[in-house]
Each structure stands twice: as structure tokens, then as C-alpha cells.
Phi, psi and omega in degrees: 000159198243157193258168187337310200277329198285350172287314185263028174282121158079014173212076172303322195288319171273014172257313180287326178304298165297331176310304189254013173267332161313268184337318192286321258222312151326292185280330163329309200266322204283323235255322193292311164322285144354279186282325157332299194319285163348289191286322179294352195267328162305295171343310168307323157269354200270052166219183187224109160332123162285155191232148189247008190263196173262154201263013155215027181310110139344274173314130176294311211294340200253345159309297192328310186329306189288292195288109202264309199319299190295325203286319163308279166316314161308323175310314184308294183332355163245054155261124174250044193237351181260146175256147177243186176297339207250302185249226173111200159313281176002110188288121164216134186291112216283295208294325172292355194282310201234071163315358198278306185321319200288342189267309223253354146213073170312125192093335168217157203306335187278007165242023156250007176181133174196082182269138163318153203267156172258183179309151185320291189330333204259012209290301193290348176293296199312321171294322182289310204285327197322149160277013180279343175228049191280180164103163170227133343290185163280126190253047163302157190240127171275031172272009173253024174290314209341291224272350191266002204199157198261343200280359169285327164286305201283331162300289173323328177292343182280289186279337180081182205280317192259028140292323192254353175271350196287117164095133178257202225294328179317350200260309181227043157299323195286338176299325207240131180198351166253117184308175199288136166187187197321320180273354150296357176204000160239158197249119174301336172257333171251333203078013179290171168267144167209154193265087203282323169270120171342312166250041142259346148322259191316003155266281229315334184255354151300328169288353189079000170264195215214070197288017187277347185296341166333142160253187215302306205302324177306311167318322191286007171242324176296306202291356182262337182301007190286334182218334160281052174215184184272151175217181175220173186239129177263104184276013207231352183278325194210064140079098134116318204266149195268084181299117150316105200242133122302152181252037171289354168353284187267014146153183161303320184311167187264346177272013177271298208274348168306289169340314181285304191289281233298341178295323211245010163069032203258116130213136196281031185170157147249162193260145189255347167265346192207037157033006170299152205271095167261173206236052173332128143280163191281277201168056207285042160297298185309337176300299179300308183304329162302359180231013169286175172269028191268291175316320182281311153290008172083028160270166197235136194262040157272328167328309171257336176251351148230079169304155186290163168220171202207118177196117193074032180058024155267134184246096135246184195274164033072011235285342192274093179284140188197205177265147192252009158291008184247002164237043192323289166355283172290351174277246175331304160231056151267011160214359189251150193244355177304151176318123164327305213272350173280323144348273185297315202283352192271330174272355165277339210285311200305324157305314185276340193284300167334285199302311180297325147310327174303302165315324188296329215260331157348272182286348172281340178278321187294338190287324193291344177246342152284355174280293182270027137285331199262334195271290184296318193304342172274000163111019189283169188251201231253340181272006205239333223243347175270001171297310196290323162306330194284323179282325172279001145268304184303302160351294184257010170271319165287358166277295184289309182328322204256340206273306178284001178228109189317339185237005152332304215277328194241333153328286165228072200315326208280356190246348169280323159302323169297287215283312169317296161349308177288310121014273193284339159304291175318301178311350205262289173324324176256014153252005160277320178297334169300292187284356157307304157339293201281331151359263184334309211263346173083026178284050190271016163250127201342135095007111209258188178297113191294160184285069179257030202295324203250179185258320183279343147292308189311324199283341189266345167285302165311318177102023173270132181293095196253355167248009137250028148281294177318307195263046133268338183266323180309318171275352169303320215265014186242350198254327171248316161321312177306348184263340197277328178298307169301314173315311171298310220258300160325286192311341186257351153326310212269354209263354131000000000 
């Protein structure tokens, strides 16, 4: 047999060879090691703490004990310093962003304040502070409590759902006192997800579906539809009381949900300049993202706003939710392989081509209520005005749908661009018909545009008082809140 050297005499190149193939082999079993290692250390962790508490405790601080990972990373959500171009944490003020908002909702609470919401930790501060619930007491209806607080499923359990929706905030302000935190999306003995409020059960079932058949990746999207999606307050299911409703009946689409108010003769304001019947959307995020291409591909929309970590030979969520521009790495390109800065610019070019129609469809609904404000004031009747209303709600439904949910424009751009479009038609449609009106009425000269630069013009255009608003809201937050605090904070002593 002939020996080694004597093979590789005159082939230096199959000795190198073998040499990194050695390596390769080396660094494989390390890499392989590396991962035993890994998973047994996940294993180790892969259970659930017994929990001694009740399965709708309130307090984050006292989940954090078992789940430290989360409970830590959830904290970050009262961090407010990163901005994207458009949104982000940051409290911003919408209407100085646009005053045309504060004209198109006029007559309703969103043209006296309406800032971007900042992080879970802030949902009860944030609610509290709006000039939107302003007066003592506040005659907020507490179903606008639902979405701010875990202390709600747990009140609910007490009272059934239109008990607790019943009566405003002077009745269970002292109840809801902990901002959105765990038992709003988890079942406390298993950690499982769960459906902690009623109506998204109860559209599941308006629809003939079954939301416990969900599977796990889905839930990861059902527990945020709990509150990000659009509702109505149903004042006709229970004598009175403002029953938290999605308006899903007939589908998800926004001409589905259009559909649904018109049948049942549903609007939330008349408008005080052009009297039209309007329609608000909420924040129909979950609606628009079902028709995205993400959602279709089976991402969940914890996947980009609460991506997984690895820490300490642990795989946890992620809790500190956000724009998942602040974190791309863990977002974004865990499937995308493109450049962070290349990333964010394919979602802005997308967000500025939107937002430029979006300006567009702005001002064409302030010329539609300044036009039928100008329209009544000459005297037109209610046959001559009702075609032109009806287009200036679809108008400003298809406005607000695309307008209210901050992450539309990237969710789904092509079905966001379709509803402006439509937007911009009705409104086109109800000005033409204004001015055949104003013809008649003997009006053949422009309207002109009102002086709305600043947000404190608009408001002022409009007829809203903002310095008895402001000392109606100083004395809520100097005179009631602090009792609603103690209260909460005694009762939860006793739960010791």
C-alpha cells in the first residue's frame, strides 16, 4: 500500500483539499452542537408557570413576575421617541398635520383633538387627556372604555357586556384604571390567545363562523381585531345602551360595511355645515390588512409588530409593539433580504403616492360642505339636497376608512388607492350637482375656499369653543380623575 505523502507527491491541491473539507466538517458538528445546545435550553423553558392569579388579573406588573422577558419588553411601549416620516410612537397632533380634518368633522368630537394614539401603556392616560371626552362628568358612554384596559373583560365578567357598557364614564370610571396588558390577549392558566371582548366573537358569528376554529397563526392576528378594526355603538340591541357592534354582516369590504349602515339607517353625526347623515370609520386596520398581499400570504400581524427573539437560549415574543420600521431586522427582513434604507423608502414612496390623493380627496370634501353650507343658507330644500348628501357621506367614508388607520397606505396600498379613487369620484359627483343647486338658487359664482391654514382657524371656522373646552377638560383631570385612581388602586389592595 503505498503511503500518504507518496500519494500526494505532485497534488499539493488534494492535501488543501482535504485540509478545509476537515474544516468544513468541523465547523458543521459545532454548528450542529450549537443547536442541541440551543433547543435543549429552549425546552427547558418551554412551559407555563403555574399561575396563581385569576384569569382576567388586570395588572401587568403582576403577570411580569412569571413572564419577566415579555413583561420587560412590553414596558418599552411607553417609549415615545421614534417617528417614522409619517407616524410612529410619537403623540401628533393630526389636525395641525391637516386642519381640512377639523372642516370635514365638524360637529363631531374628532374636530376638537385628535392626535395619533402613542403605545399600550399610554391607552388610559391618552383617553383620558383628549379634549374628545372632555366636561364633568364626561359624557363619554363607557363602551369607549372597551379597547383601553384588561380591567374590562374582568368588569365584564361581573356585569355581562351591556352592563358594563351601559351608563357613562361617572358610573365605572373608577373600574378601568390599567392600561391594555395581558389578559387582553391571554388565558391565564394556559397562555394561550384569547378572545377577551364579545364583539369580535359575535361579528364572527354574524357572519355563520366560529371564531374558537381559528388556528394559533390566526389568533395572532384575531386578538389585535378585538380592537383595531372598525365598530358602531348599537343603541337598538338593548334599550338604549351604546352595544359595541362591528358592522360585518355582509363582509369585510368597505362597500360590505357601507352596505350594513345603510340598510339599518345607521350614522354617526350630521354634519354641521352640509347636514349630510356621516359615517366615521374607527380604525378598520384589521379589515384593510385582510386584503393585503402579507395577510394572504399567512402573515400574522404580530409577525412584523411583535417579531420573535432569542435571549439566553430562550425564543420569546417580542411585546414591545410598534412600527415594525423601528425595528426592521426583526420585522422585515426576516424574509426580506433587501437593505434596511431601501426597505423604509419602498414604504414611504408608498405612503407619499397615497397621502397625494388622499390631499386631494381632503379638499375636495371641505369645498362639498362649504358648497351645501352655502346651498342651505340660500334656501335649498331637503329634494333638491338629497342626492348631493348621500355622495358626500360615501365620499367621506371612503376618506375616513383610508384616512384612519395609520398603516393602511402599507397594509394594503392597491385596495387603498381603489377607495380614494371612489372617494374622489363621489365628491366630484356631489359637486357637480352643488353647483347645478346653487345655479337654481341663483348662486353662479365660486364659493370661495375658507381660511383653514392653521388648526385654530379651522376650529374657529367651524364654531368650536377651545378655551371652554380646555378648562372643561383641566377640571375633569384636576377634579375627578385623581378619585377614579385612588379607587381603583384601594380595590386592588384588597386583591393582595
Amino acid at each position: 500500500m503505498r503511503p500518504i505523502q507518496d500519494i500526494l507527491k505532485g497534488r499539493a491541491w488534494l492535501g488543501w483539499l482535504i485540509f478545509l473539507a476537515t474544516v468544513a466538517i468541523v465547523f458543521l458538528l459545532g454548528m450542529l452542537a450549537s443547536s442541541i445546545v440551543q433547543r435543549r435550553a429552549e425546552a427547558v423553558f418551554a412551559y407555563t408557570p403555574e399561575v396563581k392569579f385569576s384569569e382576567n388579573e388586570p395588572r401587568i406588573s403582576v403577570w411580569g413576575e412569571l413572564f419577566p422577558r415579555e413583561y420587560d419588553t412590553y414596558l418599552q411601549t411607553a417609549d415615545t421617541s421614534f417617528r417614522s416620516k409619517y407616524n410612529g410612537s410619537a403623540m401628533i397632533d393630526m389636525l395641525e398635520e391637516s386642519p381640512r380634518m377639523v372642516v370635514l368633522w365638524a360637529g363631531y368630537a374628532f374636530s376638537k383633538d385628535y392626535s395619533q394614539g402613542r403605545g399600550h401603556l399610554h391607552a388610559i392616560e391618552d383617553i383620558r387627556n383628549t379634549l374628545r371626552t372632555a366636561g364633568v362628568p364626561s359624557p363619554q358612554p363607557n363602551t369607549c372604555w372597551t379597547c383601553k384596559s384588561p380591567d374590562v373583560p374582568r368588569v365584564m365578567k361581573e356585569t355581562g357586556a351591556a352592563g358594563f357598557y351601559s351608563g357613562t364614564w361617572d358610573t365605572k370610571g373608577h373600574e378601568v384604571i390599567n392600561p391594555i396588558g395581558c389578559a387582553d390577549c391571554h388565558d391565564a392558566k394556559t397562555m394561550n390567545l384569547r378572545i377577551s371582548r364579545p364583539a369580535l366573537t359575535e361579528a364572527f358569528e354574524a357572519r355563520g363562523l366560529d371564531i374558537t376554529k381559528a388556528t394559533h397563526q390566526e389568533m395572532r392576528s384575531l386578538v389585535c381585531a378585538q380592537c383595531h378594526v372598525e365598530y358602531y355603538f348599537n343603541k337598538k340591541k338593548h334599550e338604549g345602551v351604546a352595544y359595541l357592534t362591528f358592522p360585518w354582516k355582509n363582509g369585510l369590504a368597505i362597500e360590505d360595511m357601507e352596505k350594513y349602515y345603510d340598510e339599518i339607517g345607521f350614522s354617526d353625526w350630521t354634519h354641521a355645515l352640509s347636514r349630510a347623515p356621516m359615517l366615521k370609520a374607527q380604525h378598520p386596520d384589521y379589515e384593510v390588512f385582510t386584503t393585503g398581499v402579507h395577510a394572504s400570504r399567512g402573515i400574522a400581524c404580530a409577525d412584523c409588530h411583535m417579531p420573535f427573539i432569542s435571549e439566553g437560549g430562550q425564543k420569546f415574543t417580542d411585546h414591545h409593539i410598534q412600527s415594525p420600521l423601528n425595528k426592521v431586522s426583526g420585522s422585515c427582513q426576516v424574509c426580506h433580504r433587501e437593505e434596511t434604507e431601501r426597505l423604509i423608502a419602498d414604504v414611504y414612496s408608498r405612503q407619499d403616492k397615497i397621502l397625494e390623493n388622499r390631499n386631494i380627496l381632503e379638499t375636495l370634501l371641505v369645498r362639498c360642505h362649504a358648497e351645501a353650507k352655502r346651498a342651505w343658507d340660500l334656501g335649498a330644500t331637503e329634494s333638491q339636497m338629497k342626492e348631493i348628501l348621500n355622495d358626500i357621506r360615501r365620499s367621506q367614508w371612503r376618506w375616513d376608512f383610508s384616512a384612519a388607520g395609520h398603516g393602511n397606505s402599507f397594509h394594503s396600498p392597491v385596495e387603498i388607492s381603489r377607495i380614494i379613487a371612489g372617494g374622489i369620484n363621489f365628491a366630484q359627483d356631489a359637486r357637480v350637482k352643488l353647483a347645478r343647486v346653487l345655479a337654481d338658487l341663483g348662486e353662479n359664482k365660486e364659493v370661495p375656499y375658507p381660511d383653514i391654514s392653521t388648526k385654530e382657524k379651522a376650529q374657529a371656522f367651524v364654531g368650536l369653543d377651545m378655551k371652554m373646552l380646555k378648562a372643561e377638560k383641566t377640571a375633569f383631570l384636576r377634579d375627578v380623575v385623581p378619585g377614579w385612581i385612588r379607587a381603583g388602586h384601594e380595590r386592588e389592595k384588597g386583591l393582595h
